[in-house]
N, C-alpha and C positions, 0 to 999 in steps of 0.2 A: 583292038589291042589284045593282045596274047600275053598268058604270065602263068607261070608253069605252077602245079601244085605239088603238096608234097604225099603224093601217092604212092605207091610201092610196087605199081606196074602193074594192077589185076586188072584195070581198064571196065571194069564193071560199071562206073560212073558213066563211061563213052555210051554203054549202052541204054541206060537208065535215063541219062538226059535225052528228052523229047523236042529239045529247041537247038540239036546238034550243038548247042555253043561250048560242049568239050570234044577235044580232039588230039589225036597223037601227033606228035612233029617230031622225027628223031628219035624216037622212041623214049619220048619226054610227053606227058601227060600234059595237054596246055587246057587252058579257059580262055575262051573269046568274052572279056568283062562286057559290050555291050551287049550282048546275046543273051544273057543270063540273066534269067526274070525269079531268079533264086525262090524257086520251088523247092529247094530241098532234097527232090528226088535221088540224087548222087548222093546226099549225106547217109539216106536211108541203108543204101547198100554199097559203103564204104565200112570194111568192118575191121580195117583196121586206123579207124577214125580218125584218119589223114583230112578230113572234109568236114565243115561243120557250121552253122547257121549263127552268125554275131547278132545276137538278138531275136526275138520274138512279139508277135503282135499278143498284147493282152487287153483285159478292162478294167477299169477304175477300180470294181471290186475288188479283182487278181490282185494288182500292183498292194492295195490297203493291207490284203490278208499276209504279205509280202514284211510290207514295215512292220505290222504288226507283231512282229517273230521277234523284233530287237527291239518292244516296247522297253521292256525291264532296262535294258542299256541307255535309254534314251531318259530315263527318270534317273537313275543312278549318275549320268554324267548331268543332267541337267542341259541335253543336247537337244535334236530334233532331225528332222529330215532334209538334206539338200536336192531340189532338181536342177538337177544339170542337162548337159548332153556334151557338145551338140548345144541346141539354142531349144531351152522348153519352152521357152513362148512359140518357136514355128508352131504348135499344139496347144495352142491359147483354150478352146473349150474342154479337151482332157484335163490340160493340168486344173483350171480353176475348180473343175468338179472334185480333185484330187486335193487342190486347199479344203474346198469346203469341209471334204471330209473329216482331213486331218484338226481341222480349226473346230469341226465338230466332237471329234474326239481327244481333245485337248492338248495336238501336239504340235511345237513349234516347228516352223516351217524357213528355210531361206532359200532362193532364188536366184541362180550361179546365170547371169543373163550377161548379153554385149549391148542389150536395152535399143536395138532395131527393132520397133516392133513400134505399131501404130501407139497413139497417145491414149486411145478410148485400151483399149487392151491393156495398157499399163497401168491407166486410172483403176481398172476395174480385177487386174490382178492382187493390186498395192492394197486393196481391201481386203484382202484375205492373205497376203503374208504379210512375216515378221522380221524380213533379214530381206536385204537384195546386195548381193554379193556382184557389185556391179562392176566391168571392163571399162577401160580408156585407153585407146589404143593410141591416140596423134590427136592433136588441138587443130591442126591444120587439115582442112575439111580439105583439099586441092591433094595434101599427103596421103589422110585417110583414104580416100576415093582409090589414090594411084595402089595403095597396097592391100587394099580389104576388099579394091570395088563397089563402094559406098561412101556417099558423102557422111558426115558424122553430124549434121544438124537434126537429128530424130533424135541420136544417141542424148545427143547435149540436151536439145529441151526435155526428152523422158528423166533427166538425170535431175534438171532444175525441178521438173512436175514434184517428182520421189522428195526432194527438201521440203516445194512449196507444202504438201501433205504430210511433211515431218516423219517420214519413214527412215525408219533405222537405213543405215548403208555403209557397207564398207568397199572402196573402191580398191580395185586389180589394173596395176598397171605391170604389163611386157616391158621389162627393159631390154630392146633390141640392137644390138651397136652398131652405129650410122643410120638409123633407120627414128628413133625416137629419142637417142641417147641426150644429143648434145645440151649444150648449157639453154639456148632456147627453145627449145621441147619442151625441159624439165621447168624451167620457169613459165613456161605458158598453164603446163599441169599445172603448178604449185598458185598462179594466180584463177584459174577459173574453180579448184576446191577451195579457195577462200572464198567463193561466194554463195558456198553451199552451208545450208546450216544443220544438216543432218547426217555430217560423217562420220561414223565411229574411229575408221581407222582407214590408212591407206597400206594395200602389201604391197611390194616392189616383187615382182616375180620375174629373176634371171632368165633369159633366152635358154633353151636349149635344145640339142637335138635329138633328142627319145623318139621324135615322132618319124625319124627318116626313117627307120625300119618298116614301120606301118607302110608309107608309101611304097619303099620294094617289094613288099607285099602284094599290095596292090595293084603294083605294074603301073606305078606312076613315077610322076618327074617330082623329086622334091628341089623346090627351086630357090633353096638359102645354104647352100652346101657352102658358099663361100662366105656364108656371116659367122663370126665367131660369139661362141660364152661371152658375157662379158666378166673381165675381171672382178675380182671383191674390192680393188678399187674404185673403181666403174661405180658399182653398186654401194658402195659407200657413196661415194662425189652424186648420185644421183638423190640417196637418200636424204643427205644434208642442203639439198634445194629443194625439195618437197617439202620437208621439216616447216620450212618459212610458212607454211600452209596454215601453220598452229593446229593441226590433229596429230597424232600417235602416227608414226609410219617404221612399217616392220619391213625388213629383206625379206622374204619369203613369204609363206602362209597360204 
């Protein structure tokens, strides 16, 4: 697949990539995205910094010396550090060494997960955080599958493990319209967090489409162009059947 960058025609990249996977077409600057074992090398001698590397490999220390910059902020609000991504647990050994750290340096920690992750890696995370900011995408493991590509029974028992160990949680539910929205979706949610006994709170977070830009970007297919926002109706009518749950449940967050 080809997808044009935003160069300004000095083609210096063309020459600089070693894996050919840039190339002119029409006198359009393209990337061949499998080709590209993102070396870098085009970024270096792009100078008018059309071209640039989303991310970096670091270590455990790097990333600390990193939080450690916005310690003072994290004492004054009484906050701490979230990992996210992306899924930090696919990085189960980085990130725990990255708890220890912080748990040795006495800073709270939460864990932005969809809680796919084996049950020994979640036991053995839940030890060293203090927040699991955890996803519920569909109750219906047949639903989940069709729209995530995974069945949701790892997600469910890692979610039961986190109450059985009494860890703080606050669940993130998509409100997707047709896809999660309807009246038994949201009752099937609002009856399996009644059986949890460790939930702070539940956010309802609105669908939406921020992310189709990234895909043109990237020369991909975003494949929800015909799902709509859901209304503040919507999101009310969903939030008043969760509610039955008996925990705190906000629109947003």
């Amino acid at each position: 697949m080809l997808f044009p960058n935003r160069c300004i025609g000095c083609k210096a990249c063309i020459e600089a990539c070693g894996q050919n996977a840039i190339k002119e077409v029409n006198d359009i600057v393209m990337t061949k995205i499998k080709e590209c074992i993102h070396c870098g090398e085009c970024v270096e001698v792009c100078y008018a910094e059309a071209r640039e590397l989303a991310g970096k490999v670091m270590t455990v220390d790097e990333v600390v010396v990193e939080i450690l910059k916005d310690r003072d902020f994290f004492w004054q609000s009484k906050g701490g550090v979230t990992f996210s991504g992306g899924e930090p647990l696919m990085q189960p050994r980085f990130l725990i060494e990255l708890l220890k750290e912080m748990r040795r340096l006495g800073i709270h920690t939460a864990i932005d997960t969809c809680g796919f992750v084996s049950k020994e890696i979640m036991e053995e995370v839940s030890q060293l955080a203090d927040l699991f900011l955890y996803d519920l995408k569909q109750m219906d493991s047949i639903k989940h599958e069709k729209y995530t590509g995974v069945p949701n029974r790892m997600i469910l028992e890692n979610l039961e493990l986190l109450s059985d160990l009494n860890k703080e949680v606050i669940i993130r539910i998509p409100i997707i319209p047709r896809i999660n929205d309807s009246k038994e979706d949201l009752e099937a949610f609002r009856d399996f967090i009644k059986t949890l006994s460790n939930v702070k709170m539940v956010n309802l977070l609105p669908y939406h489409k921020i992310g189709q830009e990234k895909y043109n970007r990237l020369g991909k297919s975003y494949r929800m162009l015909e799902v709509e926002e859901p209304t503040n109706e919507a999101m009310d009518f969903s939030a008043d059947i969760i509610r039955g749950c008996g925990v705190n449940v906000k629109i947003g967050g």
